[in-house]
N, C-alpha and C positions, 0 to 999 in steps of 0.2 A: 504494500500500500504506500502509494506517496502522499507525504504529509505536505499542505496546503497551508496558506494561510489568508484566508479572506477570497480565495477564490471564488467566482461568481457564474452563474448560469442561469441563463433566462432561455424557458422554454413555451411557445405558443401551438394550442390546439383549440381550433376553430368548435369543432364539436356541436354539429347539426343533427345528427340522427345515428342513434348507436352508440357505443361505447367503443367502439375502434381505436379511432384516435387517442383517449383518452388514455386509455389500459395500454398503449404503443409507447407514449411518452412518459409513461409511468414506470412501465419494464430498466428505459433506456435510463432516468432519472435513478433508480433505484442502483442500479450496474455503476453508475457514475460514482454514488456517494460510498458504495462497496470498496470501489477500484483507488479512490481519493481522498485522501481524510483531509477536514478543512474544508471541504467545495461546500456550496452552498447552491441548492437548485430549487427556483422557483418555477411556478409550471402556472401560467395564465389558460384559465380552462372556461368554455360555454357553457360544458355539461352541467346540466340540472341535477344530476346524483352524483357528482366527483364528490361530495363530503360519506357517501357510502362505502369510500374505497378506504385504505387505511395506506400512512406514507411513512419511508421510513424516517429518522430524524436525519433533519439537513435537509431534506425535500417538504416546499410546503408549497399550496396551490392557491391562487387567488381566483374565486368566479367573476368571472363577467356575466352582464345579461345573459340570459338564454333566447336563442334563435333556433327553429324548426324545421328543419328542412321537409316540405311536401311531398308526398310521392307522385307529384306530375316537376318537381325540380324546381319552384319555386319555396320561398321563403316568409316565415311571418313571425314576429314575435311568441315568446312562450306563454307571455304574460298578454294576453289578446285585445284587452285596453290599454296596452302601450303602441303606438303605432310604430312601424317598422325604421322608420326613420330614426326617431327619437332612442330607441333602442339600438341601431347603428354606432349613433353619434355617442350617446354613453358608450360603448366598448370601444369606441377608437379614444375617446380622451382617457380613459382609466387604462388603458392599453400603454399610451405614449407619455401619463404620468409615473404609473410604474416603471417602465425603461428608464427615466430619468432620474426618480429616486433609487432606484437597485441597481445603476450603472453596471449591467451584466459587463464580464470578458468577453462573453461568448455567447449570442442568441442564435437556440435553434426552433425552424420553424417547420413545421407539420404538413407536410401533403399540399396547401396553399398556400404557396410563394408570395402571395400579396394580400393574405389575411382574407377572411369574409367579404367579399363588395368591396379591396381593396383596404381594407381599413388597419392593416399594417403600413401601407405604404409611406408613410407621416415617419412613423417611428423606424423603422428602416435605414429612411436617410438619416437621418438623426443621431442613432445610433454606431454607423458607416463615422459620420461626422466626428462623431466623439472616437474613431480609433477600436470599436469593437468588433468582434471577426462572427462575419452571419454564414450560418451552415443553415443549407435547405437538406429538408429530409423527405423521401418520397418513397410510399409506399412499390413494392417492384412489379406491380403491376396499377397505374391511374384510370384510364377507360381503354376503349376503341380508341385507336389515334384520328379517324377524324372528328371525333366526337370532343378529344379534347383539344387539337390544332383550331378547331371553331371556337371553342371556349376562351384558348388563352389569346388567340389574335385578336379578339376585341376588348382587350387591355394591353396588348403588345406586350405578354406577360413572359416570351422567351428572351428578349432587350432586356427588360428589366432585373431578371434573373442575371445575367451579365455581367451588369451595371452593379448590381448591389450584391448577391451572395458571394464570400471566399470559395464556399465548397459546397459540393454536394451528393449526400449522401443514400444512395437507395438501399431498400430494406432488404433485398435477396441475392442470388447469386447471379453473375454474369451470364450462365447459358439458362437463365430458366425464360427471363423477358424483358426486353427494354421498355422503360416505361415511358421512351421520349425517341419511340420507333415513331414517324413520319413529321420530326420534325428537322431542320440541317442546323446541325449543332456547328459551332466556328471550333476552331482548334483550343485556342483558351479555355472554351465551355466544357472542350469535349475532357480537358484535361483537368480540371476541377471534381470530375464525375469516379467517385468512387462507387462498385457492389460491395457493400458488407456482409452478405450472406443473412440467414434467417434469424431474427431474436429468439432464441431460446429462452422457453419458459420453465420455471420450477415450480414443486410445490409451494405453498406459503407454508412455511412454519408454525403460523397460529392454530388452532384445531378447528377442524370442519363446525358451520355454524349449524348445522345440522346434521343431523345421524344420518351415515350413508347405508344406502340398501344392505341390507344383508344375503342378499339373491346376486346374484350374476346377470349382469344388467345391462343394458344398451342405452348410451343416453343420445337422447335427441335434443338439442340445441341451435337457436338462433340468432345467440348474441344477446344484442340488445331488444328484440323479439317485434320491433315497430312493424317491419316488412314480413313476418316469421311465421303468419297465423296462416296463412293456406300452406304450406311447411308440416304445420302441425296435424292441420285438419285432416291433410292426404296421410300423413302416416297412422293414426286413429281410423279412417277408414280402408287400409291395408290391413289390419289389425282386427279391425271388424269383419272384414272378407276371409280371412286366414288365419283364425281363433288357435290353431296347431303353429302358428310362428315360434321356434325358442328361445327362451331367456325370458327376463321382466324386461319393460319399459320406460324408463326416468325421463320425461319430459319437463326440460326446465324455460318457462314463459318469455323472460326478461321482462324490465320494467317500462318500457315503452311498449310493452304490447298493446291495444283498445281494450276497453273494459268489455266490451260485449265480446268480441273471441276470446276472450282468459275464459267468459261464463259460460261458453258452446264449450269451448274444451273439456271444463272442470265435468260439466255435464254429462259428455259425452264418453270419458275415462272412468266416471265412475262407475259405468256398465262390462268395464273390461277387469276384468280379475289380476292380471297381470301390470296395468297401468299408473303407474306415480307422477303424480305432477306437482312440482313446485315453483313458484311465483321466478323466485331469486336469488341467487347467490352470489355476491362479490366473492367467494374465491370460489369458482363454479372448480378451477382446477383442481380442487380436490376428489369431486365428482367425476373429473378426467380420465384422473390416475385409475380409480377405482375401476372405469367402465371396460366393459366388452369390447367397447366397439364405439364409433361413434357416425350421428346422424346429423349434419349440418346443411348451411347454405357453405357459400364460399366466399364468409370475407377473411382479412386477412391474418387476426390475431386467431381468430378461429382455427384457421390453416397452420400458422406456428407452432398454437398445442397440438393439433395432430401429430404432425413431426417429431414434435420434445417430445411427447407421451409415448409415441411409436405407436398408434392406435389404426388400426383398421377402420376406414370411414367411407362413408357416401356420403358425397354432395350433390346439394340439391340447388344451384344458385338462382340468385337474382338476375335476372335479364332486363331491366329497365327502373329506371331512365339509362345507369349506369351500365356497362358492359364491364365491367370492373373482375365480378364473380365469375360471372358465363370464361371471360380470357385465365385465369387462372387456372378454375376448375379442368379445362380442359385440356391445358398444357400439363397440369398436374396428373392428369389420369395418361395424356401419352408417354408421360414419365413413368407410369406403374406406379404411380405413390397414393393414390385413390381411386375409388371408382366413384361412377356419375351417372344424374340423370338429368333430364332436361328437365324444365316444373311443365310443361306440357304432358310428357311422359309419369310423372312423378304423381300424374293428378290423375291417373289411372291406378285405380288399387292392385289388380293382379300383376301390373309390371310393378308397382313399387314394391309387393310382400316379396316380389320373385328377389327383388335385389335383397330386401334387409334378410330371407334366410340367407344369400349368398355371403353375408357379413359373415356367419358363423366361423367359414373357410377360407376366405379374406386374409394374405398376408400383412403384415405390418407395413411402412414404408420404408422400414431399415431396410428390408430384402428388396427391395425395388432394385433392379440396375441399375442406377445409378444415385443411393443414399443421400440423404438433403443435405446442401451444407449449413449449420446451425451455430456459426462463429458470428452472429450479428455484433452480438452487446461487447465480444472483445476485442473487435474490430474499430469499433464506438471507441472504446476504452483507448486502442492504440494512440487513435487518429483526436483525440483530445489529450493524450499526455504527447504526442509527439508537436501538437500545437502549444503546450504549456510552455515544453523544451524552448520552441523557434520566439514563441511572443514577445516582445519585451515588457508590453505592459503587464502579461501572466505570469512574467520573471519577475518584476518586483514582487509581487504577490505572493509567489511562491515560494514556501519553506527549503531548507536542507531535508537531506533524508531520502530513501529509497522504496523501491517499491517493496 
């Protein structure tokens, strides 16, 4: 561990729908304060339940408003008597007053390089100005690339990236998927662009907040559970079609799910012998560890635990607005490291019972030809102590002492 002193870390996650983000800069924060004694990481979050999560010390979070993202892709306050604007404008000033009072070394920014509707882009230059080194971090799969080249070109958001980030970091490995396939990166850009490979996840240390099965179990999961309920529905009616399925079934909600699908579900499991259904868990990974098997969409922290766990899994992803899930999901299964259905398919119960008994005999992804690589967070770790090393202003700051 290298010892620190007053080291600073400012981390942004826009956090519109899901918990992705969130639990992403959580992992990496957590890896940090591990890896650095002294640093200090603050994490500017949207999320409406980031006070659910628990941090380690030296990691602390500040909410901003909460914003909503739609499932046709727009946006509106959480709080729906505040108008959208006016909830803007508070997270860009509480945003660019934090930066100013927590004078980070080092801000890292989350999946969008220009914040919510831009609302980084104030504190950025600013930041820049005052001497501080900005790392973009991007998930290793973003959309469809014309879906995202249409997105960023009406902010001119690859310029700007340029202009302001030091570095930039994606969250997987080089042959799995570039996440800035159909855009012409310049040489400088291209050479700023690290893979770090996957973040590997562990168990939490705290003890499970709930009693885990004592049966042999297969969980189904969709995150933050907003997008999740036909997910759910189609596997309770696989289940209902194919009553001889084996194992039990641990279905867990999330907290964004709608109040009327939690109540069609809770409803509908309780007529099955074999089905558990739980709301929520902030450390669902211990629910992970234990399972069979697992039953997902395909977002991306999602995909992580699979890996870290070594679990046998089908996904089931999201196909719109994003293509985010569908590009993963399916480069992952020509890897051998999951299998998959489309939600078209998925919404047929005798092909989805076909697949979950096929989980039973389901390899791991460790035996896949070619094993994931899971060096994310100490790659993180290098590429911020070899930054400590070069910085001058990270040098005054920084202690004697080894790792």
């Amino acid at each position: 561990m290298r010892r620190l002193h007053d080291a600073r870390i400012l981390m942004y996650s826009h956090d519109t729908f899901g918990l992705g983000h969130l639990r992403r800069c959580r992992a990496i924060a957590h890896a940090l304060v591990d890896e650095f004694k002294g640093l200090q990481v603050l994490l500017i979050s949207g999320s409406s339940i980031a006070g659910a999560f628990d941090f380690k010390a030296r990691v602390d979070f500040l909410k901003i408003p909460s914003v909503i993202k739609l499932h046709n892709g727009d946006y509106t306050s959480l709080d729906r008597h505040i108008d959208l604007r006016e909830t803007l404008a508070m997270r860009r000033a509480i945003i660019h007053d934090t930066a100013r009072l927590f004078a980070p070394d080092l801000f890292i920014v989350d999946k969008e390089p220009l914040g919510l509707r831009c609302e980084l882009e104030d504190t950025l230059h600013f930041l820049k100005g005052r001497g501080a080194t900005l790392a973009l971090g991007l998930r290793e799969v973003m959309d469809a690339p014309h879906l995202l080249c249409s997105e960023w070109a009406r902010h001119d958001v690859l310029r700007k990236i340029e202009a302001l980030y030091d570095s930039i970091w994606v969250y997987g490995p080089d042959d799995f998927w570039n996440p800035l396939t159909g855009f012409e990166l310049s040489t400088p850009l291209e050479a700023r662009l690290t893979y770090t490979g996957y973040l590997r996840r562990h168990p939490p240390t705290s003890p499970p907040a709930q009693a885990l099965p004592a049966a042999d179990y297969v969980l189904v999961t969709t995150g933050g559970g907003g997008g999740g309920g036909p997910l759910m529905m189609d596997v309770l009616a696989a289940l209902e079609r194919t009553p001889e399925l084996p194992h039990h079934w641990l279905l867990v909600l999330g907290p964004f799910m709608p109040a009327e699908e939690r109540e069609h579900i809770h409803a509908r499991a309780r007529a099955l012998p074999r089905v558990l259904v739980s709301e929520f868990d902030s450390h669902i990974e211990h629910l992970m560890v234990g399972a069979r098997a697992l039953v997902a969409m395909g977002g991306y922290n999602t995909f992580c635990e699979i890996l870290s766990f070594d679990k046998p899994a089908l996904l089931v992803p999201r196909v719109a607005p994003r293509e985010e899930q569908l590009i993963r999901t399916r480069r992952a299964a020509e890897l051998g490291l999951v299998d998959w259905l489309h939600p078209d398919d998925a919404a047929d119960p005798a092909c989805l019972a076909a697949r979950l008994r096929a989980l039973a005999t389901r390899s791991p992804p460790s035996q896949a030809p070619r094993p994931p690589q899971l060096d994310g967070l100490e790659t993180i770790n290098r590429l911020v102590g070899d930054w400590l090393d070069s910085h001058p202003h990270a040098r005054r700051r920084a202690g004697a002492g080894g790792r």
